[in-house]
Structures are given as C-alpha cells and as structure tokens.
C-alpha positions as CSV (number, residue, x, y, z in Angstrom):
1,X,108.9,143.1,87.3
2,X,106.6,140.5,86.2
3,X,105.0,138.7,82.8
4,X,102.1,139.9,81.5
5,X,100.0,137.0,79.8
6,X,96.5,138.2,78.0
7,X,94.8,136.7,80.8
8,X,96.8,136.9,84.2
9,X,100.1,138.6,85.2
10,X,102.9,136.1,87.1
11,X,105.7,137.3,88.2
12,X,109.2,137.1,86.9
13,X,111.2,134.7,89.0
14,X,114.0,135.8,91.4
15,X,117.1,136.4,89.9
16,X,118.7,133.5,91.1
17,X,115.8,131.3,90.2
18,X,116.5,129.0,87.5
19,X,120.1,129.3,87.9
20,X,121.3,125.5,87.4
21,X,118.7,124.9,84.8
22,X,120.8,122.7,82.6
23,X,121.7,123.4,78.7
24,X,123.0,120.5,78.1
25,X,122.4,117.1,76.2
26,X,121.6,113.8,77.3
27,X,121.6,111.0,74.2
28,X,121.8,108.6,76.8
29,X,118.7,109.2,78.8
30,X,115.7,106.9,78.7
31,X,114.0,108.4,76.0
32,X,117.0,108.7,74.4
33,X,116.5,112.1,72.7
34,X,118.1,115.9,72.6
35,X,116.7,118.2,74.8
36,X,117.2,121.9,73.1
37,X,116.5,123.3,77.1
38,X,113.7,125.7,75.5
39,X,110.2,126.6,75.9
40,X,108.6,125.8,72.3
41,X,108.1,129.1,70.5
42,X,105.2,131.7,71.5
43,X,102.3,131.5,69.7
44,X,101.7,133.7,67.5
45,X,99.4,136.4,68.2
46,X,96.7,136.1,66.5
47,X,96.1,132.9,67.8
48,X,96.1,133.8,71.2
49,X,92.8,136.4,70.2
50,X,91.3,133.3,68.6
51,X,91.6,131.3,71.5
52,X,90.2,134.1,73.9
53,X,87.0,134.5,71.5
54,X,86.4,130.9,70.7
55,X,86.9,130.6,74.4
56,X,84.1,133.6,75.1
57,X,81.9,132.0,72.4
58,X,81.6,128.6,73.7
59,X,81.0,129.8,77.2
60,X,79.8,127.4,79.7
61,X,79.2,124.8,77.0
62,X,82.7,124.4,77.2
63,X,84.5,123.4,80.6
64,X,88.7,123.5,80.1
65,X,91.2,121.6,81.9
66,X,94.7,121.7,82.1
67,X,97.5,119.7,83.8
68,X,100.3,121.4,85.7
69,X,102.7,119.8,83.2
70,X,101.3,122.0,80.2
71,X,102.5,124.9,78.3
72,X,102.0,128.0,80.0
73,X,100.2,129.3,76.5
74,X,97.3,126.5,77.3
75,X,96.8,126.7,81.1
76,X,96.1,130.5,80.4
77,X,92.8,129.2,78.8
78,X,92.4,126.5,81.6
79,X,89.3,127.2,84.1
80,X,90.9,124.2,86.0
81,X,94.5,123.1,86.9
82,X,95.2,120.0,88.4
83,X,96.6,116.6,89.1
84,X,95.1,113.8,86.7
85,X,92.1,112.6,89.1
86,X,91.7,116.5,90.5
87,X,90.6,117.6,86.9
88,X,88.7,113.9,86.2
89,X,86.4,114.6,89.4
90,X,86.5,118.4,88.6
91,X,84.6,117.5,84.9
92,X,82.4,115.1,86.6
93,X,81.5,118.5,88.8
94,X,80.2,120.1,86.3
95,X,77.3,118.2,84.7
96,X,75.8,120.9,83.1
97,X,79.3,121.1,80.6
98,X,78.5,120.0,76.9
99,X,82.1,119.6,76.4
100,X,84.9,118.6,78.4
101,X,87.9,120.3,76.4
102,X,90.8,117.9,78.7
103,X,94.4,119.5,78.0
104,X,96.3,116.3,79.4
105,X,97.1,113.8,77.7
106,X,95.1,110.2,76.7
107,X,94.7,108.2,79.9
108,X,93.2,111.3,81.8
109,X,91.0,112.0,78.8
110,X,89.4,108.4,79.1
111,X,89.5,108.8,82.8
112,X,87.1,111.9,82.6
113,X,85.2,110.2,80.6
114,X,84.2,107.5,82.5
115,X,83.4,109.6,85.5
116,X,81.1,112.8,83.4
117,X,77.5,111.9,82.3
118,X,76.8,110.3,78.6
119,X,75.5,113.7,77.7
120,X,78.9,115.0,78.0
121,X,81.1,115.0,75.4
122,X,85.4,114.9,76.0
123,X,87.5,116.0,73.8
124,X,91.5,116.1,73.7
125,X,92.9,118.7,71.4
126,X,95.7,116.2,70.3
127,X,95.1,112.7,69.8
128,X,98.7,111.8,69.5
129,X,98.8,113.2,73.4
130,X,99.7,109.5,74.7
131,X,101.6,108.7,78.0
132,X,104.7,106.9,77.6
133,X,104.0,104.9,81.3
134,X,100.7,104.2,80.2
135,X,101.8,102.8,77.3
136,X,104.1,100.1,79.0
137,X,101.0,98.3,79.9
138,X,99.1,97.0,76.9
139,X,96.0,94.4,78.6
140,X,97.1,91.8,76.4
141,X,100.4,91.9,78.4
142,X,98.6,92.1,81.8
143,X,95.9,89.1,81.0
144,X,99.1,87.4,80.1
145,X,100.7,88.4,83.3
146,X,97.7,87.3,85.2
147,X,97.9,84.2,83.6
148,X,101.5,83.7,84.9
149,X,100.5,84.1,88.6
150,X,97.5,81.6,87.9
151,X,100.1,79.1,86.7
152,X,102.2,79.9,90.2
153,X,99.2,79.6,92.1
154,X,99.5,83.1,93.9
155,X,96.6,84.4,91.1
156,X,94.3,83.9,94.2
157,X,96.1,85.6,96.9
158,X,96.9,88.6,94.5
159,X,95.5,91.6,94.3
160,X,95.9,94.2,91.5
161,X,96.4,97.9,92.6
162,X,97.3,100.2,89.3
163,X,98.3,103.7,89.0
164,X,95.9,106.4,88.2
165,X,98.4,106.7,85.0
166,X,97.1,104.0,83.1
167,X,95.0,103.0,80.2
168,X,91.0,102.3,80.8
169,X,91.3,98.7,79.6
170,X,93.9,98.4,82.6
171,X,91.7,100.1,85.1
172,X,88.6,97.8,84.3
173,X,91.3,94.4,84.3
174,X,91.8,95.9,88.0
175,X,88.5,96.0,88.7
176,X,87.2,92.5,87.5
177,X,90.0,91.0,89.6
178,X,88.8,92.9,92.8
179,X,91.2,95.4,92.9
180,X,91.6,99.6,93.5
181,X,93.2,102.2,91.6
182,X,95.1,104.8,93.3
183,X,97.3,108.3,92.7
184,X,100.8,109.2,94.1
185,X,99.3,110.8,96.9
186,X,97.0,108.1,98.2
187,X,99.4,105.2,97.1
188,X,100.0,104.2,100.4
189,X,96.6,103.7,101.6
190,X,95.3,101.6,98.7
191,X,98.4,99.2,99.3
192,X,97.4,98.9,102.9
193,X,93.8,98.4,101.7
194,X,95.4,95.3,98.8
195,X,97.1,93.9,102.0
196,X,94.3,93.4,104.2
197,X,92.2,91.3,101.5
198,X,95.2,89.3,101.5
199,X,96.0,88.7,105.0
200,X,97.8,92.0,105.8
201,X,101.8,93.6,105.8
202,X,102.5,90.5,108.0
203,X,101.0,87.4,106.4
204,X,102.5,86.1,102.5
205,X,99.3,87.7,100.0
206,X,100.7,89.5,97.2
207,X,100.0,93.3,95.4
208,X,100.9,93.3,91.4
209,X,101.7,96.8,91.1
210,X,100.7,98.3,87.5
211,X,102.0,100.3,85.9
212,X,105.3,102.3,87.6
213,X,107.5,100.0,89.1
214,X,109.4,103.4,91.2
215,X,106.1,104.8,92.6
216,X,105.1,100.9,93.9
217,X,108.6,100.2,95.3
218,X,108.7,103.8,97.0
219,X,105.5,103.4,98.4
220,X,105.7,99.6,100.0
221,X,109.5,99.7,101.0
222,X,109.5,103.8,102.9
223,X,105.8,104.1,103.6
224,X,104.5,100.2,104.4
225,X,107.8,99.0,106.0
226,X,108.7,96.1,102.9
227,X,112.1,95.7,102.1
228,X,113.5,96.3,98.6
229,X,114.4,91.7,99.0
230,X,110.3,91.4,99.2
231,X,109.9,93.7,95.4
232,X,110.4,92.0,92.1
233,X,110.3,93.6,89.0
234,X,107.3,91.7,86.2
235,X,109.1,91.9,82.9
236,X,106.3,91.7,80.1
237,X,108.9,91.3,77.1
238,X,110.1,88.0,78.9
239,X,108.6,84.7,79.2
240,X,107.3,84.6,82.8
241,X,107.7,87.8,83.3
242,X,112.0,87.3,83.5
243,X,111.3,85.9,87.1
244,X,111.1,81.9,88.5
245,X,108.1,80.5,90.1
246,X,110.0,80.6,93.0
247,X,110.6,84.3,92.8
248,X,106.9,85.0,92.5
249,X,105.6,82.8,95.3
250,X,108.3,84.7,98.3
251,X,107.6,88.0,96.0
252,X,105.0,90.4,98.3
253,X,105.1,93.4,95.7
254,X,105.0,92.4,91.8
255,X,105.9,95.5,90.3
256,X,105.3,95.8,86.6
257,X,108.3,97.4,84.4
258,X,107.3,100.5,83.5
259,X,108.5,103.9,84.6
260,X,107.8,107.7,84.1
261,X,110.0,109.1,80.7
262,X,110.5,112.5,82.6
263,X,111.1,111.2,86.4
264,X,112.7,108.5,85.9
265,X,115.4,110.9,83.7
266,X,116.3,112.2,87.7
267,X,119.9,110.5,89.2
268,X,121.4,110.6,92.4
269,X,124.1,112.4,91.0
270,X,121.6,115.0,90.2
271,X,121.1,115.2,94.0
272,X,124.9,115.2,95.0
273,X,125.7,118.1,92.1
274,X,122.4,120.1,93.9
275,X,124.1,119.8,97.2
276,X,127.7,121.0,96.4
277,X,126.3,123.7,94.4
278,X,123.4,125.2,96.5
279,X,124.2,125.6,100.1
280,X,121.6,124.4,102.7
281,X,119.2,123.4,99.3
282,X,116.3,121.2,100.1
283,X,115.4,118.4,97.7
284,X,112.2,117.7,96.9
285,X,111.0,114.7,94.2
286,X,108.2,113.1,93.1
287,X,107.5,109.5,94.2
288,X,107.8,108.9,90.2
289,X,111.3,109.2,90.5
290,X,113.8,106.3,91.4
291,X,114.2,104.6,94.7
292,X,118.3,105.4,95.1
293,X,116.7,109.4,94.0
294,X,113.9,109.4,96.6
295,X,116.4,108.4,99.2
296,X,118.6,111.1,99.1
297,X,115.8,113.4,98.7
298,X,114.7,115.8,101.4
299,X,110.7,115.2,100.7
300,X,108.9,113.5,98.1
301,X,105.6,114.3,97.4
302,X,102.9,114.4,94.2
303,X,102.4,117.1,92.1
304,X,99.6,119.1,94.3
305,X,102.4,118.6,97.1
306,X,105.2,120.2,96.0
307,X,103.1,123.4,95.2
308,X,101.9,123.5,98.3
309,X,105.2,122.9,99.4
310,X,106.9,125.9,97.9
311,X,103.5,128.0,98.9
312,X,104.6,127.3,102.5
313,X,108.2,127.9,102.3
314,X,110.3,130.2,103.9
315,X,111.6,133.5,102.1
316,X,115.0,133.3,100.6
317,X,114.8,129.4,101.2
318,X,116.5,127.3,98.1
319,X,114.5,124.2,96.8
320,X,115.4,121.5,94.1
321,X,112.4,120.4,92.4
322,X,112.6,116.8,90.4
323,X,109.3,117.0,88.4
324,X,108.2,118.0,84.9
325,X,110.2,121.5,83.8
326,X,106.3,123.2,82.7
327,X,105.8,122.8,86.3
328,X,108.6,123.7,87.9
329,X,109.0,127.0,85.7
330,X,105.6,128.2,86.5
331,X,106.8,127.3,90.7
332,X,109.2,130.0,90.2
333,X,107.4,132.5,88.6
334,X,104.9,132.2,91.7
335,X,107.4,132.5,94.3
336,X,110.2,135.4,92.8
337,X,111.3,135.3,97.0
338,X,112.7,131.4,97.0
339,X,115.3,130.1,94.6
340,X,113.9,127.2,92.6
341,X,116.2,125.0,90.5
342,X,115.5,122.2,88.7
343,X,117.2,118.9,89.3
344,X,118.1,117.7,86.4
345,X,121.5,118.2,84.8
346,X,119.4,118.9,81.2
347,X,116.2,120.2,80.2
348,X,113.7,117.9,79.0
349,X,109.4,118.3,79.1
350,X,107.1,116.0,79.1
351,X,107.1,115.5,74.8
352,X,103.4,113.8,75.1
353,X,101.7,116.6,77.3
354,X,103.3,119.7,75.5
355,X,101.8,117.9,71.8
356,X,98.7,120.2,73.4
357,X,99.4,123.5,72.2
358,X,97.9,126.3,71.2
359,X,97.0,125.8,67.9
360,X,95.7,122.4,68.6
361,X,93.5,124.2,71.4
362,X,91.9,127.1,69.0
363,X,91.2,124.0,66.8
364,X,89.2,122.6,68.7
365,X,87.2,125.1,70.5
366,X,86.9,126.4,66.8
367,X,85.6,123.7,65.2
368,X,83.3,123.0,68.1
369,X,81.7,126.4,67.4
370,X,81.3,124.9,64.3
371,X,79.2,121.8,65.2
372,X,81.8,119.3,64.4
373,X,82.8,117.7,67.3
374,X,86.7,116.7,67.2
375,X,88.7,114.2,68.6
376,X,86.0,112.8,71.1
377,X,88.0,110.0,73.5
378,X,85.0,107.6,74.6
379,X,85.5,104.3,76.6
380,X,83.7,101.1,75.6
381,X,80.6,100.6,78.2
382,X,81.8,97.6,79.5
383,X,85.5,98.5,80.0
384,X,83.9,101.8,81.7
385,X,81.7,100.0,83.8
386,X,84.7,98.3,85.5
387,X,86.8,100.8,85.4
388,X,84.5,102.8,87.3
389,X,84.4,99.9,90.1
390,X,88.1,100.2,90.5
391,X,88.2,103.9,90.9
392,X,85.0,104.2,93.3
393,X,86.5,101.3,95.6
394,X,89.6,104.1,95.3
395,X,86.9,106.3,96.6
396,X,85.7,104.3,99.2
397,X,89.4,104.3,101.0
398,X,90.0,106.3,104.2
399,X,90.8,110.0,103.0
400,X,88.5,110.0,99.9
C-alpha cells in the first residue's frame, strides 16, 4: 500500500513503524507546551491545485526549497530538500532564479541571501518562521560577551566558531573577530581549525562556542578528546556570563547557553525506555541532542546522516531516531522494510518550521505572480559582507 500525494507516491510505513510514537503530554518540557501528537490538518484541496499552478506559472523564475523538518504538504512543492547550508549553496547554484522561495525558517533565509546574487530576490513564506536557538543569541549579548573575555584577558587567544543556526548579525560578529562558521556535520573540523590559530588541542587558546551549547560540548569532549572539566557554559542573562575570571581563563571551550527547542526535548530515559522495549534497537541522535543522550546513543549524526543511515540499513533492522518528528515520519514512509520509532516519549515538531504551510506557500507564489514581491529577508551589506568571510573561511576547511 502506499500514499499517494499530487506530486509523488511514498509508501506507507511497515506496520510496526511508528509503533512507540508517543501520545502523551509534556508541560514540563523546555518549551513548556502541549503536544496534541498530530500532523496539522490536510490542506484543503483546492489549495493544493493552487499551489501546483502558481508553481507551473512561475516556472524557473521561481527556485523552492524546503528543509527536511517541513510539512510533508510543502516539501511536495520543494525542487530541493536539504540541510540548512545544503539548500543555502543549492540557491546560490542557481543564479539564473528571480526568486528564492526558502521554506525554512529565518536564519537560513538570511543565510541564502547572503550567498545568491543581488539580482535575486528571497523570500520566506512566513515571517514569524524564527529559530528558537537562533534566537538565544541576540549580538548585543555576544559584543557583551566579547567584552567579558576582553576584561579576562583571553579576548586575544579566543576564537569565535558559531553554528550554522544563527542569526546574520552573529555570523558577521564571527567573522570580524577572525573566526568560522560551521554545521553539525563539519563541527569537528572547524574546532580543530579554532585550535590551531590558538596554539592547538594541547596548548591553553580558547573556542567560544555560539550558539548550541550540546552540539559544542559533543563535538570537543567525543570528537577532539576535551573533557567535559575543560567546557563552561557562558550565561548571557548573568553578569559575567554566571562564571569567575578564573573559570574563564582554565576554560578551553566557552559554550554559549543556548540549545535546540526539539533536541534538546530527548532524555536518557528516552534511550533506556527504547532499549527495554525494542529488542536489539539501534539509537541514533543528532549531535543537537544532550551530552548524557549522545552517550548512550548508538550513532549520532546530522540530519543528511541519519537518512543516509536508514538508506543503508539492513531489512527488518529497528532504529530509534532522536530528531524533528516531520523528519522522522517521512524516514519511515521511505523504508516500509525497517521499523522506525521515534524517541521521544511525546510528540512535539519543530512549532517555528511547520508556521510554513501551505497556505502561507500559495501566498506567496500567488502574489509573486502578481508583481508584489512578499516577505523579502535581505541582510544589511556590511553585516553580509562579514558574514560571508566567516562562512567562505568555513569553505576553505579540509572537506569543503
């Protein structure tokens, strides 16, 4: 049996696919919020003919890009899917796009921005598509921070390396300091690069980590050797950052406090309940999720990884995925032959990347076809300019 969409056909998932996906209620979870354990209703179908003509109409003026994380209503109208920087350097591919129609969410609009030609206009179907990371790291906070080290004395032997999920104005703060952006899957290699303009793993320079505190600890203490004793955790809400001079000067990783809404909801008891339920279950996370998580984890990977994961798997094989539920539903629909559960206990999706719907995507391409051009993200020149150094030295590092 499979699911018939008006533009591809996936197939159902296996019967036991799914199984553990929770239906329960978690007031207590970060976001704090109740999560109903549904997909949001089908659009209606009219819209979905609107979408495919609007979509016809524009044509190659138009170049659409979705995120694995969205609704399954909007990647059917994606000519990409992708990772954030995947679908930033696949608009930049395609000069000869009027429109870059990005179904993400804010930071990856701005992103794509930066990297498309001038000509080029992006546009995000929803404005109020923020990222609640992102958002932990405002650059009045970070000049502050900077400020903090400077008052230390370790400004100097400091350099900034911030997550691909994070504001412009924090991308070009990274760049005028000398420092490289970099995405889960290449996380390692940019610390390794920070290190070495800083006297290397073994000598006392310093990386300040922006702006996911899990993905920075993960990275330095499993893949560059650090120990959790050498991480500190930068507190913007407190004076000095809620840590002594002292702290800061034996610190070698500064990690800012911020935190994925969605992975950071994963537990280790999410892992143990997995276990006894599923026999011979392999866990695999992202390196979003918490250290104490990623530990008892089988893998850990990005986004791109995991799929390719599950693409390679064995027949029959059971897999817990910790990752954003659009994701990990559309995983199962592809492989009907492995049993895919999600790890969480609830059901929560990313609220900020499913504000991109349907409606808000005929919208657009609608009033595009109109000559009004709608909710265009563009990044001041100057904070573009070094923004753009920070992500080509991310380019220049071994792998890109």
């Amino acid at each position: 049996m499979s699911v018939t969409t008006d533009r591809r056909t996936f197939p159902e998932p296996a019967p036991s696919a799914l199984l553990l996906l929770g239906r329960g209620i978690d007031l207590a979870s970060e976001r704090g919020v109740e999560c109903v354990g549904d997909l949001p209703a089908a659009s209606d179908p009219d819209l979905v003919e609107r979408a495919r003509a609007a979509r016809a109409a524009l044509g190659t003026r138009a170049f659409v890009l979705g995120h694995h994380y969205q609704r399954d209503e909007v990647i059917d109208f994606a000519d990409v899917t992708g990772d954030s920087f995947k679908l930033a350097r696949e608009a930049a591919a395609r000069p000869d796009a009027e429109f870059i129609i990005f179904c993400g969410v804010h930071f990856m609009a701005e992103s794509a921005d930066i990297l498309t030609s001038e000509h080029q206009k992006v546009i995000l179907p929803d404005l109020a598509a923020g990222c609640s990371m992102a958002d932990m790291a405002a650059i009045d906070q970070v000049e502050d921070a900077w400020d903090v080290l400077a008052d230390a004395g370790i400004a100097d032997d400091t350099i900034p390396v911030t997550y691909m999920n994070s504001t412009a104005a924090i991308k070009a703060f990274t760049g005028r300091h000398g420092g490289t952006i970099c995405t889960s899957s290449n996380a390692h290699v940019a610390l390794r690069w920070a290190f070495d303009q800083v006297g290397g793993i073994e000598g006392t320079g310093k990386v300040l980590f922006m702006p996911d505190q899990h993905l920075g600890r993960n990275t330095a203490v499993l893949q560059l050797g650090l120990s959790l004793d050498d991480c500190v955790v930068f507190d913007p809400r407190k004076p000095g950052g809620g840590l002594t001079t002292e702290q800061l000067r034996d610190a070698r990783m500064i990690l800012w406090r911020g935190h994925c809404s969605v992975h950071g909801r994963f537990s280790e008891r999410n892992v143990t309940d997995i276990r006894a339920a599923v026999p011979d279950v392999t866990v695999l996370v992202h390196p979003e999720c918490k250290h104490e998580v990623v530990t008892a984890a089988d893998m850990v990977g990005s986004t791109e990884y995991i799929i390719k994961a599950l693409d390679a798997a064995e027949p029959g094989s059971s897999w817990a995925i910790g990752t954003e539920l659009n994701l990990v539903r559309r995983i199962a629909a592809a492989h009907p032959d492995k049993n895919v559960h999600y790890l969480d206990s609830t059901v929560c999706f990313c609220s900020t990347m499913n504000r991109i719907d349907l409606p808000h995507l005929v919208w657009a391409m609608e009033s595009l076809l109109a000559g009004r051009t709608v909710n265009q993200i563009v990044v001041d020149a100057d904070v573009a300019h070094w923004a753009r150094v920070a992500l080509d030295q991310m380019l220049a590092l071994p792998g890109y």
